[in-house]
C-alpha positions in Angstrom: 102.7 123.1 88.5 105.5 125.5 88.8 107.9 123.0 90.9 108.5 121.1 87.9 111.2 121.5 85.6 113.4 120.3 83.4 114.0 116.3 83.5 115.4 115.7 87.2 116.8 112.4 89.5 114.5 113.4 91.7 110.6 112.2 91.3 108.3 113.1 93.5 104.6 111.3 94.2 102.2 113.3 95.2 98.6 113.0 95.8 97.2 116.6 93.8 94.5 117.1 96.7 96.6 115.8 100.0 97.5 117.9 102.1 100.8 116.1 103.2 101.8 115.7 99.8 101.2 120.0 99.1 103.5 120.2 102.4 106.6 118.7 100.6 106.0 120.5 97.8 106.2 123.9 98.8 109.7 122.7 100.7 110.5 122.2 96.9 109.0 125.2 96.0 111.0 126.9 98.8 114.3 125.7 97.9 113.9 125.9 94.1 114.7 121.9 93.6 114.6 120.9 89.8 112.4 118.0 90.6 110.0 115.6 88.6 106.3 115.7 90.0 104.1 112.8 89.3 100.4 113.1 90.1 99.2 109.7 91.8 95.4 108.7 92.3 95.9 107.5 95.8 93.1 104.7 94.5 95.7 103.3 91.6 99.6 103.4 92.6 101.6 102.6 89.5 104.0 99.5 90.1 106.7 101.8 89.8 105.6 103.0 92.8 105.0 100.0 95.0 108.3 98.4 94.1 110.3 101.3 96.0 107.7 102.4 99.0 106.8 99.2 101.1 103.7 100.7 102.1 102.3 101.6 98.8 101.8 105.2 99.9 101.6 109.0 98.9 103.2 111.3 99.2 107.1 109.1 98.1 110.0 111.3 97.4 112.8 109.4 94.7 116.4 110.6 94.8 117.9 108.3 93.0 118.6 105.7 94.7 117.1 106.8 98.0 113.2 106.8 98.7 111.5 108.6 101.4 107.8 107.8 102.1 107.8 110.1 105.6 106.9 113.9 104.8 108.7 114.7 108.1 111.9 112.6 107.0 111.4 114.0 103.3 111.3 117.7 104.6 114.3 117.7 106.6 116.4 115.7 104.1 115.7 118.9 101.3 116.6 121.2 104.2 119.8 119.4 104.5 120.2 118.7 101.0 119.7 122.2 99.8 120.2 124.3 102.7 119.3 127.8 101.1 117.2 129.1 102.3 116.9 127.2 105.8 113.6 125.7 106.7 114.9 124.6 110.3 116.2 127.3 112.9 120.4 126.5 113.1 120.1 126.5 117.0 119.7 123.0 118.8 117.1 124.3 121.1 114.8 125.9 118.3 115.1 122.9 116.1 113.6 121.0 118.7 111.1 123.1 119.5 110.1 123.4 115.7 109.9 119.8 115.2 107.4 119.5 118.6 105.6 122.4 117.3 105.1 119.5 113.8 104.5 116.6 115.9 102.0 118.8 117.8 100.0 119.6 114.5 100.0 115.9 113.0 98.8 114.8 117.2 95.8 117.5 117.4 95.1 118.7 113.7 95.7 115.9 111.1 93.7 113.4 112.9 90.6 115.6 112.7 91.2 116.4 108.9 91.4 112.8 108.6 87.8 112.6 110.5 86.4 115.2 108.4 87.6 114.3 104.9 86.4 110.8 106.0 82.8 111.2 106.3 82.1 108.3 108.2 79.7 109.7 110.6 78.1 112.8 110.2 78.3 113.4 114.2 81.7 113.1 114.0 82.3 115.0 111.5 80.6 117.7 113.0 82.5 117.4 116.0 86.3 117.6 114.2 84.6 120.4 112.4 84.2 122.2 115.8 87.3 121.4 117.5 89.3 121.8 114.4 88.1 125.7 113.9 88.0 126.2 118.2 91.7 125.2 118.6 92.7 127.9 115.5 90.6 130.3 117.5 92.0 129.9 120.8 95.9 130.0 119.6 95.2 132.6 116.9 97.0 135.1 119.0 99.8 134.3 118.6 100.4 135.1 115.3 100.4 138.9 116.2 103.1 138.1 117.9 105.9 136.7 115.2 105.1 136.7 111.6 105.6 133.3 110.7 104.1 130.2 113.3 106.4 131.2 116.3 109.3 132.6 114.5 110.6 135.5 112.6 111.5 133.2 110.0 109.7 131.1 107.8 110.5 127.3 109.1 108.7 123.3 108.1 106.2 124.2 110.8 104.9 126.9 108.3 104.8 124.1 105.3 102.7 121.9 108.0 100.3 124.7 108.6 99.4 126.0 106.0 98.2 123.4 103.4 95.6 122.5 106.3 94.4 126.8 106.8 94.2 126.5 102.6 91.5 123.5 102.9 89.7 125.2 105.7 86.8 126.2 103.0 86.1 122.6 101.6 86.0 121.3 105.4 83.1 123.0 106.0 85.2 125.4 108.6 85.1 129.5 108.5 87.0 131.6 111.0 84.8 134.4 112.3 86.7 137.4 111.7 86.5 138.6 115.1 89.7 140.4 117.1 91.0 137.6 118.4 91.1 135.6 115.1 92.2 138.6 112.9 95.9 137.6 113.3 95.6 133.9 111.7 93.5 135.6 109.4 96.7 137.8 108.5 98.9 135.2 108.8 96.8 133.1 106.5 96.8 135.5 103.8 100.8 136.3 104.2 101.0 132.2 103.1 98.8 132.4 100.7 100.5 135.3 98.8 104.0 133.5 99.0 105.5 133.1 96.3 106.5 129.6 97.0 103.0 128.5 98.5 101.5 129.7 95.3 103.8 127.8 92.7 103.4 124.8 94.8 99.7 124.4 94.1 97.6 121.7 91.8 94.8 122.5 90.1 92.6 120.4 92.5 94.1 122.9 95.3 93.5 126.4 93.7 89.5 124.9 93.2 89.8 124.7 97.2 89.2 128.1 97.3 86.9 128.8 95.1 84.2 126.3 96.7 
């Protein structure tokens, strides 16, 4: 994957098909962090790993002596860490509003991805397979409005999104490519093309799309 490089203090867990994991890497991505990447089967975590996250989970950021095992607390620490380019807006009142705009995805999005990748009940399923693809429809708008998710600048809220719009395909979900959609269509493809989204991609991810 092209986030790792040369031998680093920083080791990175990540689970190759999860889409918090692909989140924090393209933040690494993004800022260019020389970082050690380590493929985990969610189903067998190495000791290494248990001994330094309490709650034997993925994805677990390592740096040095510090380990992270929230992708929101991960994010934010490499946008302080390395702070070019910015992922957060500098102003207090856009920070904010880009960390709601996160909490807002992981309240209304990530629990129906959890539903769907599941497959506990195929009603269910069908259901956070419809309300997943309506709510993209109804704020799909918006994105003919700023190029990035509300903002001229390419933010975490951005790193959120669009590992969940790259799954869409191996939910079972297509957009209709009607007028009103056409913009998060657009917008889908401007992330997709990033440099930064691209390099941050398993193997397991780039089959995604060709499903």
């Amino acid at each position: 994957m092209g986030v790792v490089a040369k031998r680093s203090s920083m080791t990175y867990f990540s689970d190759s098909r999860d889409h918090y994991s692909h989140r924090v890497r393209i933040v690494l991505a993004e800022k260019g962090v020389s970082v050690d990447v380590v493929d985990v089967d969610p189903s067998d975590i190495p000791m290494e790993l248990s001994e330094i996250n309490p709650y034997n989970s993925l994805p677990t950021l390592l740096d040095r002596e510090l380990a992270l095992y929230n992708t929101a607390a991960m994010m934010e620490y490499l946008d302080e860490r390395f702070p070019h380019p910015p992922l957060l807006p500098v102003y207090p009142v856009a920070r904010a509003e880009s960390r709601q705009f996160i909490y807002r995805i992981e309240r209304d999005w990530c629990p129906l991805v959890k539903t769907i990748l599941e497959g506990k009940n195929r009603d269910l399923v069908a259901k956070a397979q419809k309300d997943l693809k309506d709510s993209l429809a109804a704020i799909a708008p918006i994105f003919s409005e700023k190029p990035f998710f509300m903002s001229d600048e390419f933010t975490l809220v951005d790193c959120c999104l669009a590992p969940i719009l790259w799954r869409l395909g191996s939910f079972g979900i297509e957009l209709p490519r009607t007028r009103q959609v056409m913009p998060l269509l657009d917008y889908m493809e401007r992330m997709f093309q990033r440099s930064s989204f691209q390099e941050s991609l398993t193997e397991s991810e780039r089959e995604m799309r060709s499903l």
